[in-house]
C-alpha positions in Angstrom: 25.4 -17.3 2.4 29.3 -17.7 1.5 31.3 -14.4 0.9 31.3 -14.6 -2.8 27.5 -15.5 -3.1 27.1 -12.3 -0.5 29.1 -10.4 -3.8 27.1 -12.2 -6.9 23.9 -10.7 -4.9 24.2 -7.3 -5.8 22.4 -8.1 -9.0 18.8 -7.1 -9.4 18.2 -9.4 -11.4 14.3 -10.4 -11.7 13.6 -7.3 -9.3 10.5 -5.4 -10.7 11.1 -1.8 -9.5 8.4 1.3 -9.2 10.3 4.5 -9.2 8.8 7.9 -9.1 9.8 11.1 -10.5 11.7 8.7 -12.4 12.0 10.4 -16.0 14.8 13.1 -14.8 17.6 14.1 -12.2 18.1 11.3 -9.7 15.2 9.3 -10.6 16.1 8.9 -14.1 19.9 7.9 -12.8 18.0 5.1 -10.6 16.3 3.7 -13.9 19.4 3.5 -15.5 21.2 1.8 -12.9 18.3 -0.5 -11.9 18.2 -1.5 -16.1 21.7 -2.0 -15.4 21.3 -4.0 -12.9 18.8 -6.4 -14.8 15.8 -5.2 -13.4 12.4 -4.4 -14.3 11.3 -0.5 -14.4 8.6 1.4 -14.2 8.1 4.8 -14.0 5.9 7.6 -12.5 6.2 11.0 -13.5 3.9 13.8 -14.7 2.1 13.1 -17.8 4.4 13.7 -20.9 7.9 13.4 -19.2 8.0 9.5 -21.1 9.9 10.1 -24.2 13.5 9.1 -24.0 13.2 6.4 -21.4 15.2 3.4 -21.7 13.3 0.7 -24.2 10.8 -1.8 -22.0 10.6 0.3 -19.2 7.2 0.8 -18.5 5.5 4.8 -18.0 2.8 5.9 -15.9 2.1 10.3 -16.2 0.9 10.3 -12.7 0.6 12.9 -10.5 1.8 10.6 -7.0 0.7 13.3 -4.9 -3.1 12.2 -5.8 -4.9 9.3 -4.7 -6.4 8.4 -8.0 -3.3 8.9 -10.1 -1.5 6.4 -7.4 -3.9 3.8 -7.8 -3.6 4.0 -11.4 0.1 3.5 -11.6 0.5 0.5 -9.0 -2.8 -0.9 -11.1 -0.8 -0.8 -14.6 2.7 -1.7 -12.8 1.3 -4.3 -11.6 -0.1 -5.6 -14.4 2.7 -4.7 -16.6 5.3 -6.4 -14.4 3.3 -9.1 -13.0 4.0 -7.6 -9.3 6.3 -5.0 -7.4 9.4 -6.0 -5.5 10.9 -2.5 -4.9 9.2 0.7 -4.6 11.8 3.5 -4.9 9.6 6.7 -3.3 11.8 9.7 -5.3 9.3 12.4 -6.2 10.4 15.7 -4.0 10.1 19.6 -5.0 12.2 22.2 -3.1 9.5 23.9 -1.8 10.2 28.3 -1.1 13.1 29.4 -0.2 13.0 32.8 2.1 12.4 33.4 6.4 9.4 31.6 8.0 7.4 34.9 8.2 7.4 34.8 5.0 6.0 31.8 3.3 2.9 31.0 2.0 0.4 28.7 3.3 -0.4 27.2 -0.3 3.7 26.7 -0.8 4.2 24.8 2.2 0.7 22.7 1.5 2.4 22.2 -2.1 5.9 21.0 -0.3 3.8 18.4 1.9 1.6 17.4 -0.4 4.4 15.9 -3.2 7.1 15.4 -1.1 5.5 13.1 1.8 1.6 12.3 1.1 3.1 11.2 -2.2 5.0 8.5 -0.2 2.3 7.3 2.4 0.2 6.8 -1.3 2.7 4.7 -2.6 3.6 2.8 0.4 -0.1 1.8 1.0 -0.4 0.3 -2.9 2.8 -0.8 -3.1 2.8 -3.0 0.4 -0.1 -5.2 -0.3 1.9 -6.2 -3.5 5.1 -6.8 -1.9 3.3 -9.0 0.9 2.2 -10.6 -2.0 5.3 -11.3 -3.7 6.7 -12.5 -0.2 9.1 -9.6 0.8 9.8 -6.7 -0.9 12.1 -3.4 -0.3 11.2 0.3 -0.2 13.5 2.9 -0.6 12.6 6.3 0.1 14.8 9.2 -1.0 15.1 12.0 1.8 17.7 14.4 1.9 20.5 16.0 4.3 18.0 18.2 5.1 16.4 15.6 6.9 19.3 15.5 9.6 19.7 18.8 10.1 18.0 22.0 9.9 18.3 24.2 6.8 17.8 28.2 7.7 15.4 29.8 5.0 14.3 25.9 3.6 11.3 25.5 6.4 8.8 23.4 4.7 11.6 21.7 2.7 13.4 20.7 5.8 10.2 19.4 7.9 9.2 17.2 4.8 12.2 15.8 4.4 12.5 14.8 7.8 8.4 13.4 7.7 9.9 11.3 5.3 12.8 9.9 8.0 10.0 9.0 10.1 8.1 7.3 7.5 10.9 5.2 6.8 11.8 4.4 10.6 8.7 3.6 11.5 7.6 1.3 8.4 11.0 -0.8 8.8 9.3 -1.5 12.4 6.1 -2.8 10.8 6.7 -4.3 7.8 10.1 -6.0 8.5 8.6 -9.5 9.5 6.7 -9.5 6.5 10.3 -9.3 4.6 9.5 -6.1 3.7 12.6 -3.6 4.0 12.4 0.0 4.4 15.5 2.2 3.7 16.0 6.0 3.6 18.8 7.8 1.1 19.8 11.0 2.3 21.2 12.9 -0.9 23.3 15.8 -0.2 23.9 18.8 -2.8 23.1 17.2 -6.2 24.5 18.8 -8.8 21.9 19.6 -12.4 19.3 21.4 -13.1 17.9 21.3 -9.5 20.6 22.3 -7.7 20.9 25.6 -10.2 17.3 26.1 -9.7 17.7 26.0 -5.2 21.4 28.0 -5.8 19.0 30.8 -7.9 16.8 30.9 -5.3 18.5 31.1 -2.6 20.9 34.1 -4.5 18.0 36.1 -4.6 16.7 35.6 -1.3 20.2 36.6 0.5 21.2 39.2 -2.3 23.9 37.7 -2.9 25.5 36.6 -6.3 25.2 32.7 -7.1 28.3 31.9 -8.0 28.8 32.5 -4.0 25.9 30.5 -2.8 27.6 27.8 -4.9 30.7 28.3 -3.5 29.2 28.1 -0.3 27.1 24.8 -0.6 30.7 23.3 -1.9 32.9 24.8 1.7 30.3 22.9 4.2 30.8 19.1 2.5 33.7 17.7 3.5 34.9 16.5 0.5 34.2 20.1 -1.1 31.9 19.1 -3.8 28.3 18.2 -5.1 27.5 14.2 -5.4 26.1 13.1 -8.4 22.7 11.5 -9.0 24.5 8.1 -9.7 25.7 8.0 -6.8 22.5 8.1 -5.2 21.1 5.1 -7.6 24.4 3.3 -6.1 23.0 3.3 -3.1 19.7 2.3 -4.1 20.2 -1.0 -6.6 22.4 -1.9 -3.3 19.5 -1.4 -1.1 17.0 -3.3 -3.2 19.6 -6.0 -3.9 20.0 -9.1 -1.7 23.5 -7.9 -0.7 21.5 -5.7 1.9 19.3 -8.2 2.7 19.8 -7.2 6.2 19.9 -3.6 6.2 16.5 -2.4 7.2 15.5 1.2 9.2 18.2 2.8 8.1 19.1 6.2 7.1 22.1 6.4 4.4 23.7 9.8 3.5 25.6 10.5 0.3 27.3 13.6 0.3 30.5 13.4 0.8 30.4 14.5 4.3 28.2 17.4 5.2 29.1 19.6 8.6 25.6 22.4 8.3 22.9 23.6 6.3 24.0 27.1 7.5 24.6 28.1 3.9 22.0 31.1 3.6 23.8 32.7 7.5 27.6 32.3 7.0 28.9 35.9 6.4 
């Protein structure tokens, strides 16, 4: 492939693209951009999050954490589509924030349950169809947390780095099959999210927010949150043919983060 056929690839063109939790945050960013991109989207989120999507992007209120809701979506994106080139695994919750004594069993099931059995349920519908369609890319959104620990973010942390694992090792089985597996590692996103960890994590150090903030900010690098475009940069790249070669690999975007010590700096 010449240099500026390498360039003209970045187009997602023709792509047909699954992503969950794709109706707000950085899902919703990722439809846009994909759209953008010339794709074709479709969407899993929890039943009634569909309004205000983008017009022909297809909507599935699924819960991706269950079985039966997961077959459900890959049966009507499938259909609706006519196949699925790119699966782009997004759903995540940030799970309790406070010491590991602490916790509850049912919170840490919870964390596991949406933010890594939701992604082996995907990966095992969406495969078969990718196979199908000759090659295929997944892209599963981890987080920095994945890298590193994250003092007071236990089941958080561990699922986040399941789903590092998940990625590494399905690069290592599917890639014959021209099958790509990718992880993003998002850093501090800034939005409704972000407010929600920040509150939490305020109250669990009895401190004021606007100093967890300030906090979160001082250990990047760059001194600031990313923004969920950014992170749907990264992913129409990674399901374009431009990457056609990047496989296995773990991508942060966040502007250079040093710890996850927030919650113990004094």
């Amino acid at each position: 492939m010449a240099g500026s056929d390498i360039m003209d690839s970045w187009s997602c063109e023709g792509r047909r693209v699954v992503v969950t939790a794709g109706a707000a945050g950085i899902g919703r960013a990722m439809v846009d951009a994909f759209c953008a991109a010339g794709a074709t989207v479709h969407v899993a989120d929890l039943p009634g999050r569909g309004d205000g999507l983008p017009d022909g992007v297809g909507f599935t209120g699924a819960d991706v954490a269950d079985q039966t809701d997961v077959d459900q979506l890959f049966e009507e994106a499938a259909v609706g589509m006519g196949g699925v080139d790119v699966l782009c695994n997004n759903v995540g919750i940030s799970g309790p924030t406070g010491p590991i004594e602490e916790l509850e069993v049912a919170d840490w099931d919870e964390t596991m349950a949406v933010n890594v059995r939701s992604m082996f349920l995907c990966c095992r519908r969406a495969v078969p169809l990718m196979r199908e369609a000759g090659g295929g890319s997944i892209i599963n959104t981890s987080s920095t947390a994945g890298q590193v620990g994250y003092p007071l973010r236990a089941p958080y942390a561990v699922s986040k780095w399941a789903v590092v694992g998940l990625g590494a090792t399905l690069a290592m089985e599917l890639g014959e099959f021209g099958i790509r597996t990718n992880t993003i590692c998002p850093g501090s996103v800034g939005g409704d999210r972000m407010d929600r960890v920040v509150a939490a994590e305020a109250a669990a150090l009895g401190v004021g927010q606007s100093e967890v903030r300030s906090r979160y900010q001082d250990q990047v690098s760059m001194r600031t949150f990313v923004d969920g475009r950014d992170i749907a940069a990264m992913a129409v790249f990674l399901a374009s043919a431009a990457a056609r070669y990047v496989n296995g690999q773990v991508i942060a975007v966040d502007g250079g983060l040093e710890t996850l010590r927030t919650g113990f700096r004094t």
